[in-house]
mmCIF file of the N, C-alpha and C atoms, coordinates in Angstrom:
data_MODEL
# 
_entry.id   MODEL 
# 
loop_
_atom_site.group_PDB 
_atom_site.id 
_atom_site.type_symbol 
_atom_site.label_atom_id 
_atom_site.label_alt_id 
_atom_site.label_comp_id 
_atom_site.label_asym_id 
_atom_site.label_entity_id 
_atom_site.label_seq_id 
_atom_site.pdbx_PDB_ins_code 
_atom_site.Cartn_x 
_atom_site.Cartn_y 
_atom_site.Cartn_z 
_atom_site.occupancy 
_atom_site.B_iso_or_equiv 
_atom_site.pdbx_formal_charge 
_atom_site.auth_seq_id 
_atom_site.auth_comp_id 
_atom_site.auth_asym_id 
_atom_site.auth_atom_id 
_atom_site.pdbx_PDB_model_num 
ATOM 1   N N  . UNK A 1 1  ? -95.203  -98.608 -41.049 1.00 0.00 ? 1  UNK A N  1 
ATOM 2   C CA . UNK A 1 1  ? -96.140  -99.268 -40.165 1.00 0.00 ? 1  UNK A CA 1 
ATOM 3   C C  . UNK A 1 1  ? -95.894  -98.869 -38.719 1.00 0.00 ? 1  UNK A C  1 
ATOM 4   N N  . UNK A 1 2  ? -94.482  -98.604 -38.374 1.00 0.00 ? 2  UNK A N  1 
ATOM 5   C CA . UNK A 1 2  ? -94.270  -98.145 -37.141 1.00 0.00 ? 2  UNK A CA 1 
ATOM 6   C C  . UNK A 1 2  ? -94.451  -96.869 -36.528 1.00 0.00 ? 2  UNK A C  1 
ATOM 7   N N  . UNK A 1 3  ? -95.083  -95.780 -37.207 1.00 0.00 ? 3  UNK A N  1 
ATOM 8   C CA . UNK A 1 3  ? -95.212  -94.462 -37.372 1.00 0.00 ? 3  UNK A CA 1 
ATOM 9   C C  . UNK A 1 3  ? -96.895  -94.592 -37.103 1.00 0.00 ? 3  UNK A C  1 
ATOM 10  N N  . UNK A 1 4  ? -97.374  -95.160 -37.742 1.00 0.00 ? 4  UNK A N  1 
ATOM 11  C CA . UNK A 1 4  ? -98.636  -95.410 -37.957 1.00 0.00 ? 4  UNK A CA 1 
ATOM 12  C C  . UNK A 1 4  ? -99.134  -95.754 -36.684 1.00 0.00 ? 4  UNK A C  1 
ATOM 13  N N  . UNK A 1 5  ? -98.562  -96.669 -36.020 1.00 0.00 ? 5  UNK A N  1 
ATOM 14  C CA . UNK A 1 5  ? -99.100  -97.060 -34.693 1.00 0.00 ? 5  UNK A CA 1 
ATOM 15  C C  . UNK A 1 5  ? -99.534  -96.454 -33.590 1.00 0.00 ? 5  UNK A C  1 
ATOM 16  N N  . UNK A 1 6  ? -98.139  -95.161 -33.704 1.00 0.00 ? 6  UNK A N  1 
ATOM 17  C CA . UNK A 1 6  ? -98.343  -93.908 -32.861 1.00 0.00 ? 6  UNK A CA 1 
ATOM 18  C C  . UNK A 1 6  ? -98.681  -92.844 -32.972 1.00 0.00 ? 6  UNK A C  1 
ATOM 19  N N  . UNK A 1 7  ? -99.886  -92.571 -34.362 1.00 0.00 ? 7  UNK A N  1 
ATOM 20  C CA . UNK A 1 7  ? -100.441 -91.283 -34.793 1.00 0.00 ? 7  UNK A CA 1 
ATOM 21  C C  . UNK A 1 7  ? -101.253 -90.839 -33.767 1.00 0.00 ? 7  UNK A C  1 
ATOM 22  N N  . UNK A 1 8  ? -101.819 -91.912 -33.143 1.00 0.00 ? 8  UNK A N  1 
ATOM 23  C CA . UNK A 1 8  ? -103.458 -91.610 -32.238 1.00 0.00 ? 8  UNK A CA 1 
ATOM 24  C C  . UNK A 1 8  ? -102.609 -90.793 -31.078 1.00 0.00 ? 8  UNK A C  1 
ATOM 25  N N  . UNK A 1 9  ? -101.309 -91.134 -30.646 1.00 0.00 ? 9  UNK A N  1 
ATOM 26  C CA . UNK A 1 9  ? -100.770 -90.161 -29.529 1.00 0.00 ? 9  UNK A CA 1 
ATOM 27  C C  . UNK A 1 9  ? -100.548 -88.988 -29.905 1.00 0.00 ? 9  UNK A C  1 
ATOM 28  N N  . UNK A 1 10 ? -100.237 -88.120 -31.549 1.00 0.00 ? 10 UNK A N  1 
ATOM 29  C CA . UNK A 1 10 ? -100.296 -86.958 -31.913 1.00 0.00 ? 10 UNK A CA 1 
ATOM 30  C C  . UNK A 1 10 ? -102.193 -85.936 -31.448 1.00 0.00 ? 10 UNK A C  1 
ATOM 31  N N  . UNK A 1 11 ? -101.923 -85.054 -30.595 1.00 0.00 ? 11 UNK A N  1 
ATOM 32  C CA . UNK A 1 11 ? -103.064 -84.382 -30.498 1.00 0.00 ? 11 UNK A CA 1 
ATOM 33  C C  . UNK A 1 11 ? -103.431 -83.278 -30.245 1.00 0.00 ? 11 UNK A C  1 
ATOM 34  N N  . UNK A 1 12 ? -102.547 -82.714 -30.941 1.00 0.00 ? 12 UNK A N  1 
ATOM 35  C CA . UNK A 1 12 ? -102.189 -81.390 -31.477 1.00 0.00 ? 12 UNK A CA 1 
ATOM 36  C C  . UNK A 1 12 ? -102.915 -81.109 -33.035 1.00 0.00 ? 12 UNK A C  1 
ATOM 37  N N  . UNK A 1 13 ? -103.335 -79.887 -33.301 1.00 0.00 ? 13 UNK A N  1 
ATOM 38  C CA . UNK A 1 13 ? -103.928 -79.328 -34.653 1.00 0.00 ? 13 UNK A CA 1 
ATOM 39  C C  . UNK A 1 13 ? -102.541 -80.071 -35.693 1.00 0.00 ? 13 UNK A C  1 
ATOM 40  N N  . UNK A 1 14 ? -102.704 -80.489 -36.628 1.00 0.00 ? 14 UNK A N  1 
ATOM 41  C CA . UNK A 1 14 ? -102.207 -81.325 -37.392 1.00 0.00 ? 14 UNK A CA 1 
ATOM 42  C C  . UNK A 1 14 ? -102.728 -81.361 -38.761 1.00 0.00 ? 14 UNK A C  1 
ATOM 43  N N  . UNK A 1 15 ? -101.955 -80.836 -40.035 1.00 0.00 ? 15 UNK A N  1 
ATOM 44  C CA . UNK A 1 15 ? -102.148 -80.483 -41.642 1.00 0.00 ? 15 UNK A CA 1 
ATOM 45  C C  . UNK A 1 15 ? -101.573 -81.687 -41.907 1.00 0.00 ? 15 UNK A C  1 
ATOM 46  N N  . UNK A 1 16 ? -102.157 -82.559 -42.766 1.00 0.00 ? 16 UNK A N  1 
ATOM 47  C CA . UNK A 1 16 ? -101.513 -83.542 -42.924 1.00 0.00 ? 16 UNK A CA 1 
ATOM 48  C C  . UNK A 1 16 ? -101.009 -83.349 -44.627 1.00 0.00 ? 16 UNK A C  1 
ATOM 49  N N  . UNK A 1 17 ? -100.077 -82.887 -45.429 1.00 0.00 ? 17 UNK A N  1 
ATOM 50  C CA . UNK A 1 17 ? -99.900  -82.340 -46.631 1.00 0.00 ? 17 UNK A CA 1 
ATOM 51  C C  . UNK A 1 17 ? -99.552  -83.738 -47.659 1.00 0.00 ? 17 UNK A C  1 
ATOM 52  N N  . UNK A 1 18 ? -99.898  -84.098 -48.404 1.00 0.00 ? 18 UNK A N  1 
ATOM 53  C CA . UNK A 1 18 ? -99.214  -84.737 -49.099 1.00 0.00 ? 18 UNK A CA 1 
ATOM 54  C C  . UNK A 1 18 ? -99.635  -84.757 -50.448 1.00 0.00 ? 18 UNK A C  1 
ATOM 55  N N  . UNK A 1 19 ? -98.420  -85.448 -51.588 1.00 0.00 ? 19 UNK A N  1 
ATOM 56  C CA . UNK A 1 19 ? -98.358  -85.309 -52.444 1.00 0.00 ? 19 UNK A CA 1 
ATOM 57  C C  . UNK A 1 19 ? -99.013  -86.052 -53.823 1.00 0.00 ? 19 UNK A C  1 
ATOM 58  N N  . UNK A 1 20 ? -99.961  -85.597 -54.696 1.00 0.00 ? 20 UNK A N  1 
ATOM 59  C CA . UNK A 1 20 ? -101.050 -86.508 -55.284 1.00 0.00 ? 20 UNK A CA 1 
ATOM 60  C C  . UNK A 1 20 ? -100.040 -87.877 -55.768 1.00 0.00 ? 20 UNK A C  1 
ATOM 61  N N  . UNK A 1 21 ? -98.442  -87.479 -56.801 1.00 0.00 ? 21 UNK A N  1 
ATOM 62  C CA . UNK A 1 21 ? -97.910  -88.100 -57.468 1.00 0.00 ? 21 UNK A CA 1 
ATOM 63  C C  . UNK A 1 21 ? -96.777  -88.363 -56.066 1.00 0.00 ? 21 UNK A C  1 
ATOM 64  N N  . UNK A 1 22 ? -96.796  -88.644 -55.059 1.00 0.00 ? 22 UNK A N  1 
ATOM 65  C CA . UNK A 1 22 ? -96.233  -89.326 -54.221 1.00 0.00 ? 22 UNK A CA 1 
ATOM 66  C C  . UNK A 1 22 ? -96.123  -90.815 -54.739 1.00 0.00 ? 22 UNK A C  1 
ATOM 67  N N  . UNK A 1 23 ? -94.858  -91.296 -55.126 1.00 0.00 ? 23 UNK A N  1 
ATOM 68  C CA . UNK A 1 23 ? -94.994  -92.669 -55.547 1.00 0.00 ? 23 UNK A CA 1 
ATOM 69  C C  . UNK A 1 23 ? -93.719  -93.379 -54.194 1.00 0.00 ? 23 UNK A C  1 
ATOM 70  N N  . UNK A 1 24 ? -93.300  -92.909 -52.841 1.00 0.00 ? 24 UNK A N  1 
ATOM 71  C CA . UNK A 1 24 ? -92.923  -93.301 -51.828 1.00 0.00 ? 24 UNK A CA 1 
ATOM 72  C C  . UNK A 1 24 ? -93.529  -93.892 -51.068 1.00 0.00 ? 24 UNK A C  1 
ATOM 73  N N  . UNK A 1 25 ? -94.624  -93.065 -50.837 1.00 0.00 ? 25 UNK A N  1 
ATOM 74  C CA . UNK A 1 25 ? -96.141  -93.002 -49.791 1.00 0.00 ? 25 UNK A CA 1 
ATOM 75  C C  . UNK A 1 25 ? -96.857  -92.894 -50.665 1.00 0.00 ? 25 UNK A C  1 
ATOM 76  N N  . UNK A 1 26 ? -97.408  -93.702 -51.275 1.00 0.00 ? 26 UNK A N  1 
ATOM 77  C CA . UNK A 1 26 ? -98.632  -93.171 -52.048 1.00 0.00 ? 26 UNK A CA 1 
ATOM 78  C C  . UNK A 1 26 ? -100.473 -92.450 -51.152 1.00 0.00 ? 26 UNK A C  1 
ATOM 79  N N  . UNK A 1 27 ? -100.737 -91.609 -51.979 1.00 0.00 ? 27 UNK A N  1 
ATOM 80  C CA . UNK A 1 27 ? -101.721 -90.995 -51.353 1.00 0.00 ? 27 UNK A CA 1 
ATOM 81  C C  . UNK A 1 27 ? -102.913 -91.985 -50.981 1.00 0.00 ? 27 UNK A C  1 
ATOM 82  N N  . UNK A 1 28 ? -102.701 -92.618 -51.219 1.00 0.00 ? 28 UNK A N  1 
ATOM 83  C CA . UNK A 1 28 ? -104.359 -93.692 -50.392 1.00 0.00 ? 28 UNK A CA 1 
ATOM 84  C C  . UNK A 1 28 ? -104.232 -93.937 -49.112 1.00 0.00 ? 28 UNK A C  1 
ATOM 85  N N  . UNK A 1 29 ? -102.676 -93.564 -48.424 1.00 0.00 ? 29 UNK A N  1 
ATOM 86  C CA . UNK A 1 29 ? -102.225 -93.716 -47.183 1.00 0.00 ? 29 UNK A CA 1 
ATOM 87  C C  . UNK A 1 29 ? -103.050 -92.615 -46.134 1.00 0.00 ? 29 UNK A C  1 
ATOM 88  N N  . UNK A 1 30 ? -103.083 -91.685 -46.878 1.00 0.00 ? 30 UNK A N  1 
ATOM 89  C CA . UNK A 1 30 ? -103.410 -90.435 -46.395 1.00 0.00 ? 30 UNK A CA 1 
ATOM 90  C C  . UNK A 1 30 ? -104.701 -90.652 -45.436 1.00 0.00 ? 30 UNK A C  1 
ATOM 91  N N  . UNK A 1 31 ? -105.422 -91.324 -46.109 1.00 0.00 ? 31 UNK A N  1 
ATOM 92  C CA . UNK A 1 31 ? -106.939 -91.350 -45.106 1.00 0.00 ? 31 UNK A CA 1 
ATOM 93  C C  . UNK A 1 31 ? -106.750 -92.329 -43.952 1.00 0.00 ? 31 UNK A C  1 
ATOM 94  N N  . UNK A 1 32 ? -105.724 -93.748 -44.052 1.00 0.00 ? 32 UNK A N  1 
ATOM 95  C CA . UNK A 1 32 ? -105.195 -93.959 -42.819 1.00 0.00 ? 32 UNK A CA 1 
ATOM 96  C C  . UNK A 1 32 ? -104.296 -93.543 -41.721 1.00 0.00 ? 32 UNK A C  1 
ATOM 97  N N  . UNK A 1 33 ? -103.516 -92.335 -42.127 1.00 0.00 ? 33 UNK A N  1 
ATOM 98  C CA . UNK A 1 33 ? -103.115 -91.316 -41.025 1.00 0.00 ? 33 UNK A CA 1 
ATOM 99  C C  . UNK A 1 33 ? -104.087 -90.536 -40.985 1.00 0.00 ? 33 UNK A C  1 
ATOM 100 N N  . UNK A 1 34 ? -104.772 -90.162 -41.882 1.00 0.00 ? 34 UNK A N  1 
ATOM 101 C CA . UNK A 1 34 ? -106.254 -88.929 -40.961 1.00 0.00 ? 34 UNK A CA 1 
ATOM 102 C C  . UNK A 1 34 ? -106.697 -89.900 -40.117 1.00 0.00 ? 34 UNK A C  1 
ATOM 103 N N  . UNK A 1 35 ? -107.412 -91.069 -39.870 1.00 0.00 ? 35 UNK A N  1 
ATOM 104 C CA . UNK A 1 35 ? -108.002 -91.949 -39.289 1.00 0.00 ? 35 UNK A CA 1 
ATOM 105 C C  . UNK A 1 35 ? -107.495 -92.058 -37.655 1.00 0.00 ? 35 UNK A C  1 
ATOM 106 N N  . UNK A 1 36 ? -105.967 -91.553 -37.816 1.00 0.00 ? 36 UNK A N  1 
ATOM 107 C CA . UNK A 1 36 ? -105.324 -91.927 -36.724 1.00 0.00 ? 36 UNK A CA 1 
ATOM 108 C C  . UNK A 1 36 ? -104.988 -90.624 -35.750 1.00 0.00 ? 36 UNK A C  1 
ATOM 109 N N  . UNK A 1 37 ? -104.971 -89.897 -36.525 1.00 0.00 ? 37 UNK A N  1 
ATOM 110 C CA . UNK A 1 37 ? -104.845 -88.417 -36.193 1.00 0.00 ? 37 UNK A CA 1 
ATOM 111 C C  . UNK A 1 37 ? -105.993 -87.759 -35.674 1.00 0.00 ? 37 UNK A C  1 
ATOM 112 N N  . UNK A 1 38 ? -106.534 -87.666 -34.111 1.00 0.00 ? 38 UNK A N  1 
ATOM 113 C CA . UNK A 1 38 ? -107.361 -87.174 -33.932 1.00 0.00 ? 38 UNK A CA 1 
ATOM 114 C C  . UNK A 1 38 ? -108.015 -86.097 -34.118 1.00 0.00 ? 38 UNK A C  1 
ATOM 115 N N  . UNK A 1 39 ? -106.944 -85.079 -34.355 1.00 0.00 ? 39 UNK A N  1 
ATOM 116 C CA . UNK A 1 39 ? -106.697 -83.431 -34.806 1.00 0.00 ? 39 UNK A CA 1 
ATOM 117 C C  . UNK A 1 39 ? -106.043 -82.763 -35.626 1.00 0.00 ? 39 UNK A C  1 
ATOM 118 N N  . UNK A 1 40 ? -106.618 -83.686 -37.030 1.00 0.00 ? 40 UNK A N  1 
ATOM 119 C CA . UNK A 1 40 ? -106.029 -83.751 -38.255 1.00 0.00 ? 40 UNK A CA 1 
ATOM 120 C C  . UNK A 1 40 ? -106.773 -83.269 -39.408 1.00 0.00 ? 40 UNK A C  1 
ATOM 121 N N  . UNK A 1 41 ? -106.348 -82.690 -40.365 1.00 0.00 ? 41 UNK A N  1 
ATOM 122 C CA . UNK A 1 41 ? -107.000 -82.343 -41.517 1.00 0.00 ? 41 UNK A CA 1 
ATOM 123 C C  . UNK A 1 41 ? -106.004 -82.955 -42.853 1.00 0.00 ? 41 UNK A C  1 
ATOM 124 N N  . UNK A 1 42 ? -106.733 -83.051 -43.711 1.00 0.00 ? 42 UNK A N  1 
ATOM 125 C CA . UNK A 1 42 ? -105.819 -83.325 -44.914 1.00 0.00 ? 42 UNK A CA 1 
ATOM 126 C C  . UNK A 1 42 ? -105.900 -82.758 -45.971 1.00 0.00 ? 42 UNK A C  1 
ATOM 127 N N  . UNK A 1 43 ? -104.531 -82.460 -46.610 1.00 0.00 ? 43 UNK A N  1 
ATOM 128 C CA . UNK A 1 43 ? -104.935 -81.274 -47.795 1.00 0.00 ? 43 UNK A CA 1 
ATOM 129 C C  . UNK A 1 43 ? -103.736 -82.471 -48.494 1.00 0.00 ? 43 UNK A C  1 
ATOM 130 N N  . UNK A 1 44 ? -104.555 -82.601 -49.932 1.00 0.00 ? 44 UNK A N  1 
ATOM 131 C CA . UNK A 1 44 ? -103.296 -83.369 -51.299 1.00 0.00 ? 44 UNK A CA 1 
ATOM 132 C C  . UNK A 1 44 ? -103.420 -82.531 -51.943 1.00 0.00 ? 44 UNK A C  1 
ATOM 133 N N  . UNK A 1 45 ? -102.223 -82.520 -52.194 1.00 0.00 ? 45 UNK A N  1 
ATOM 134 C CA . UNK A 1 45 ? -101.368 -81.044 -53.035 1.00 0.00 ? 45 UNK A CA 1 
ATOM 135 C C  . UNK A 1 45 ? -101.236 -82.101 -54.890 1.00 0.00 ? 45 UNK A C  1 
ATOM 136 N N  . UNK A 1 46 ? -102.067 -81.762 -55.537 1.00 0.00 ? 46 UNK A N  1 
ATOM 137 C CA . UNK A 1 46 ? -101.925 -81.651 -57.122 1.00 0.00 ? 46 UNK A CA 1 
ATOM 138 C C  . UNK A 1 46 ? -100.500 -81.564 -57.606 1.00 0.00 ? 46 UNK A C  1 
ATOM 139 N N  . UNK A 1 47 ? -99.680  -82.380 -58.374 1.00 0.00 ? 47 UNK A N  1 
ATOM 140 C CA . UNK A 1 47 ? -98.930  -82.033 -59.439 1.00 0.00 ? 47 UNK A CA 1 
ATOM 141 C C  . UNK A 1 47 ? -97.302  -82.210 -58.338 1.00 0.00 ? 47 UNK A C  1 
ATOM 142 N N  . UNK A 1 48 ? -97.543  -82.277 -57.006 1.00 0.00 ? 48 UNK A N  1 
ATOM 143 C CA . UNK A 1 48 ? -96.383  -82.641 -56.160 1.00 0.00 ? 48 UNK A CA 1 
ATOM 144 C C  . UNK A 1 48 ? -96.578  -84.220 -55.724 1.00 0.00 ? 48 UNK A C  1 
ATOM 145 N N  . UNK A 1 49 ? -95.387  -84.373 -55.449 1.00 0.00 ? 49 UNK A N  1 
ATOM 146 C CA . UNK A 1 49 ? -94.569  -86.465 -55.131 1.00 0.00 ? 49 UNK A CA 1 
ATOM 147 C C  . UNK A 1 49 ? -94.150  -85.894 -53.785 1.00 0.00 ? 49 UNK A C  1 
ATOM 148 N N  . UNK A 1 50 ? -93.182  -87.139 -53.464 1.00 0.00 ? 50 UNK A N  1 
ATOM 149 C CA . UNK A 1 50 ? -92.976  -87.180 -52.039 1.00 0.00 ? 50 UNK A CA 1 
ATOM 150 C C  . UNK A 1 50 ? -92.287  -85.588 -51.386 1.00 0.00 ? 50 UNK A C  1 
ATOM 151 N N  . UNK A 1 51 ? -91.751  -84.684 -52.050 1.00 0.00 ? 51 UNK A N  1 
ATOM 152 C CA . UNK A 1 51 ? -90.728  -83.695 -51.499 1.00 0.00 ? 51 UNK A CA 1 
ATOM 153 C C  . UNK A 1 51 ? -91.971  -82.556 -51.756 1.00 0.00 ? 51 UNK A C  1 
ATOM 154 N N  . UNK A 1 52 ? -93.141  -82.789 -51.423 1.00 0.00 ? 52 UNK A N  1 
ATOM 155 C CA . UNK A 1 52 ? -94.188  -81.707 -51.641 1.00 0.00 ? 52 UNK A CA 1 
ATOM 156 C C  . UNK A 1 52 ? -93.542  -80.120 -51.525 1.00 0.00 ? 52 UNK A C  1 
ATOM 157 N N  . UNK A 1 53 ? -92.383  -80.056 -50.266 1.00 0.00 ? 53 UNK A N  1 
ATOM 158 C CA . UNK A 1 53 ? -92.699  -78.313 -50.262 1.00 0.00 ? 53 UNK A CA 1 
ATOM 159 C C  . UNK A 1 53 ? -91.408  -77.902 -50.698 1.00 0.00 ? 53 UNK A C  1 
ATOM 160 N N  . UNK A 1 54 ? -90.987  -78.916 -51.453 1.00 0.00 ? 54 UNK A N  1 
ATOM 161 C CA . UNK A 1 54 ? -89.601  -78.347 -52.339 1.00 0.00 ? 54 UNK A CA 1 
ATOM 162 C C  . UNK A 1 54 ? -90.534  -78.357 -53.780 1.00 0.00 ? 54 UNK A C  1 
ATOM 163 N N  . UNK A 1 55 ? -91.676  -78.760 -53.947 1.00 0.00 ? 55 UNK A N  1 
ATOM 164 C CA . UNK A 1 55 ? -92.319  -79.566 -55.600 1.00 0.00 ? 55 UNK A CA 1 
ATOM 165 C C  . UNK A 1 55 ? -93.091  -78.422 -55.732 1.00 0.00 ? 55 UNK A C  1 
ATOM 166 N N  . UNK A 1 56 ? -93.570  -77.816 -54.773 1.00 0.00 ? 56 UNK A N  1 
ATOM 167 C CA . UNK A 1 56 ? -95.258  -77.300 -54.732 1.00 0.00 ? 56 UNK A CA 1 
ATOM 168 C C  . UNK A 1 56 ? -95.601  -75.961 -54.058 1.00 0.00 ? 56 UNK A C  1 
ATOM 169 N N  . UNK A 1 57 ? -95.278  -75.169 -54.798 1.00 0.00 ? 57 UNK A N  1 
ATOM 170 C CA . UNK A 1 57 ? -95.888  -73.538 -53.633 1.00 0.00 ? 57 UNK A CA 1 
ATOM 171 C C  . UNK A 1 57 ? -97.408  -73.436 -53.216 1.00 0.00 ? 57 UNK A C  1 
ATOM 172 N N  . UNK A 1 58 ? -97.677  -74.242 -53.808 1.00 0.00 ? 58 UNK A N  1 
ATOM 173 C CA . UNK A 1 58 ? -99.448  -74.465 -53.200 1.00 0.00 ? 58 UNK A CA 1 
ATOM 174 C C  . UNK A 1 58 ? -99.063  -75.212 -51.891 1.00 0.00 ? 58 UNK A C  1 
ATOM 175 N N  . UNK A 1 59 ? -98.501  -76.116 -51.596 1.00 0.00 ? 59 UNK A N  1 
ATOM 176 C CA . UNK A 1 59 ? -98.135  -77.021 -50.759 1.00 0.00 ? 59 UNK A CA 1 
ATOM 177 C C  . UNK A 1 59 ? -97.687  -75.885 -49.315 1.00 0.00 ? 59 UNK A C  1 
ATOM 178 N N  . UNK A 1 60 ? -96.286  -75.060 -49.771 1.00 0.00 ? 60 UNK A N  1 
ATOM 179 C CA . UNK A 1 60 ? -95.157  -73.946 -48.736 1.00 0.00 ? 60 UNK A CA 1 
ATOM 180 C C  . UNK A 1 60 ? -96.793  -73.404 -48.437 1.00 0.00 ? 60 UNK A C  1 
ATOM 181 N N  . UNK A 1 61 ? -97.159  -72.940 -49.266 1.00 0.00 ? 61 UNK A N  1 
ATOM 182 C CA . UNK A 1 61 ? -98.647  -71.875 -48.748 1.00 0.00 ? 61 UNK A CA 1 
ATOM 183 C C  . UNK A 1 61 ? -99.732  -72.531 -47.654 1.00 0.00 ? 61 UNK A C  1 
ATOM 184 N N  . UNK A 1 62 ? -99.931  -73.598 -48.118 1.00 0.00 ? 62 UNK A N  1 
ATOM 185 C CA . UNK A 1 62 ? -100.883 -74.164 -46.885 1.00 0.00 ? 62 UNK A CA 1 
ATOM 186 C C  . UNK A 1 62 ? -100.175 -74.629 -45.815 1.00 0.00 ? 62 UNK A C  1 
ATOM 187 N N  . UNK A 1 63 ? -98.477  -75.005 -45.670 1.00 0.00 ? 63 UNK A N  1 
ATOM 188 C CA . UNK A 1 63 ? -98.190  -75.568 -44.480 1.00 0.00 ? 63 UNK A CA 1 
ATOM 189 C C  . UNK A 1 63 ? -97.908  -73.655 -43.819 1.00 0.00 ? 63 UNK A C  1 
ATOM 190 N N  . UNK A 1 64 ? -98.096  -72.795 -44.616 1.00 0.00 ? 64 UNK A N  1 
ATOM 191 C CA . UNK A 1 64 ? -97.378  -71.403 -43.868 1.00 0.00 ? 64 UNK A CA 1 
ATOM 192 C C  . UNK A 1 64 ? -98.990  -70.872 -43.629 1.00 0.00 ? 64 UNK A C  1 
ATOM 193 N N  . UNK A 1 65 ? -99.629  -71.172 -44.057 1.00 0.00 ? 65 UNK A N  1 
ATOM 194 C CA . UNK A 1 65 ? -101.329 -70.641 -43.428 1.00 0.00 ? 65 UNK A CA 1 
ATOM 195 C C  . UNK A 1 65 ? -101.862 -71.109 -42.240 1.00 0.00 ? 65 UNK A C  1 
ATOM 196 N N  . UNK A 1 66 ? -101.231 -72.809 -42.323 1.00 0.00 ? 66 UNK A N  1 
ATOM 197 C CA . UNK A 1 66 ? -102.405 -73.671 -41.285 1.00 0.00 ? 66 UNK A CA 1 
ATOM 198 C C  . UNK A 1 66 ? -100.984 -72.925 -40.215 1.00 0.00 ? 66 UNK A C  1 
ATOM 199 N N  . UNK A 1 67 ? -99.860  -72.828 -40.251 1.00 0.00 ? 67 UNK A N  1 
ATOM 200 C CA . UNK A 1 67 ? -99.022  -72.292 -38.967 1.00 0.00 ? 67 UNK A CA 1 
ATOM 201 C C  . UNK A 1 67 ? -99.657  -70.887 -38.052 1.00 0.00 ? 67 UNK A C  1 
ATOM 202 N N  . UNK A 1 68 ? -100.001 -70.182 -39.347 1.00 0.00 ? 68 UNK A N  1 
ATOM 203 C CA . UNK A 1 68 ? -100.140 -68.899 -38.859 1.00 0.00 ? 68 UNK A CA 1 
ATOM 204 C C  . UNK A 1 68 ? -102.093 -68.855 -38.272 1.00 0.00 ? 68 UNK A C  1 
ATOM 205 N N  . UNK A 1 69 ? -102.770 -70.124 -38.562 1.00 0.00 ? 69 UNK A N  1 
ATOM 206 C CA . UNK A 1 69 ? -103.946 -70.184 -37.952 1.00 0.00 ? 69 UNK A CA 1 
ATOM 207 C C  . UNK A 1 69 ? -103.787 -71.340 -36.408 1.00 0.00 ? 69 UNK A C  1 
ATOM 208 N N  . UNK A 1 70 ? -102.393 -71.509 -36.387 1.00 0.00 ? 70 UNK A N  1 
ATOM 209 C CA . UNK A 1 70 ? -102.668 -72.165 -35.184 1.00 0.00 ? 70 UNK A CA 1 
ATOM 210 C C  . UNK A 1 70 ? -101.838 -71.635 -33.547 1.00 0.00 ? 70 UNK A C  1 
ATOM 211 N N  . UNK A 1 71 ? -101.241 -70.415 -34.704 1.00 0.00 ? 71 UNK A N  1 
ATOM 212 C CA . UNK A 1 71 ? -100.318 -69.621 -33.251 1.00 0.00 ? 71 UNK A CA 1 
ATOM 213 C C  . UNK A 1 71 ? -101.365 -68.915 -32.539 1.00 0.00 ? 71 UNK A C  1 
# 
Protein backbone atom coordinates (compact mmCIF):
# COMPACT_ATOMS: atom_id res chain seq x y z
CA UNK A 1 0.00 0.00 0.00
CA UNK A 2 2.95 2.19 0.64
CA UNK A 3 4.54 1.81 -2.80
CA UNK A 4 1.32 2.38 -4.31
CA UNK A 5 0.93 5.80 -3.01
CA UNK A 6 4.01 6.95 -4.75
CA UNK A 7 3.60 5.42 -8.29
CA UNK A 8 2.00 8.77 -9.70
CA UNK A 9 5.65 10.38 -8.82
CA UNK A 10 7.30 7.60 -11.21
CA UNK A 11 7.38 9.46 -14.80
CA UNK A 12 9.61 7.92 -16.63
CA UNK A 13 8.72 5.18 -19.64
CA UNK A 14 7.86 2.31 -17.30
CA UNK A 15 7.16 -1.84 -18.34
CA UNK A 16 5.29 -2.88 -15.73
CA UNK A 17 6.09 -7.01 -16.01
CA UNK A 18 4.32 -9.27 -13.99
CA UNK A 19 3.56 -12.63 -13.35
CA UNK A 20 0.03 -14.39 -14.44
CA UNK A 21 0.61 -17.20 -11.45
CA UNK A 22 2.00 -14.47 -9.11
CA UNK A 23 0.37 -15.70 -5.90
CA UNK A 24 2.57 -12.71 -3.72
CA UNK A 25 1.07 -9.86 -5.78
CA UNK A 26 -1.49 -11.25 -7.47
CA UNK A 27 -2.11 -9.94 -11.03
CA UNK A 28 -5.41 -7.93 -10.54
CA UNK A 29 -2.94 -5.51 -8.84
CA UNK A 30 -1.47 -4.80 -12.02
CA UNK A 31 -4.18 -2.43 -13.43
CA UNK A 32 -3.90 -0.47 -10.09
CA UNK A 33 -0.20 0.31 -10.61
CA UNK A 34 -0.91 1.01 -14.42
CA UNK A 35 -3.57 3.47 -13.05
CA UNK A 36 -0.87 5.11 -11.10
CA UNK A 37 1.85 5.06 -13.43
CA UNK A 38 1.52 7.80 -15.75
CA UNK A 39 4.10 6.33 -18.28
CA UNK A 40 3.34 2.90 -17.96
CA UNK A 41 2.56 -0.07 -19.99
CA UNK A 42 1.76 -3.52 -18.84
CA UNK A 43 2.82 -6.76 -20.14
CA UNK A 44 1.61 -10.32 -17.86
CA UNK A 45 3.94 -12.81 -18.59
CA UNK A 46 1.93 -16.45 -18.90
CA UNK A 47 3.13 -19.48 -16.94
CA UNK A 48 5.55 -17.05 -14.52
CA UNK A 49 4.73 -16.16 -10.33
CA UNK A 50 6.34 -13.61 -8.46
CA UNK A 51 10.31 -14.17 -9.64
CA UNK A 52 9.06 -13.52 -13.38
CA UNK A 53 12.69 -13.05 -14.89
CA UNK A 54 14.25 -15.93 -13.10
CA UNK A 55 10.56 -18.08 -14.23
CA UNK A 56 10.16 -16.66 -17.75
CA UNK A 57 12.42 -15.87 -20.91
CA UNK A 58 9.42 -14.30 -22.42
CA UNK A 59 9.47 -12.07 -19.38
CA UNK A 60 14.15 -11.39 -19.63
CA UNK A 61 12.97 -10.62 -23.44
CA UNK A 62 10.49 -7.93 -22.91
CA UNK A 63 12.24 -6.27 -19.88
CA UNK A 64 15.64 -6.42 -22.49
CA UNK A 65 13.44 -4.93 -25.54
CA UNK A 66 11.39 -2.23 -23.68
CA UNK A 67 15.38 -1.19 -22.35
CA UNK A 68 16.76 -1.15 -25.65
CA UNK A 69 13.50 0.98 -26.99
CA UNK A 70 13.99 3.46 -24.38
CA UNK A 71 17.86 4.30 -24.63
Amino acid sequence: ARLAHWLHRVTVPTLVLWGREDRVLPPGLASLWLARLPEARLQIVAGAGHLLLDESPVARQAAADFLMEIV
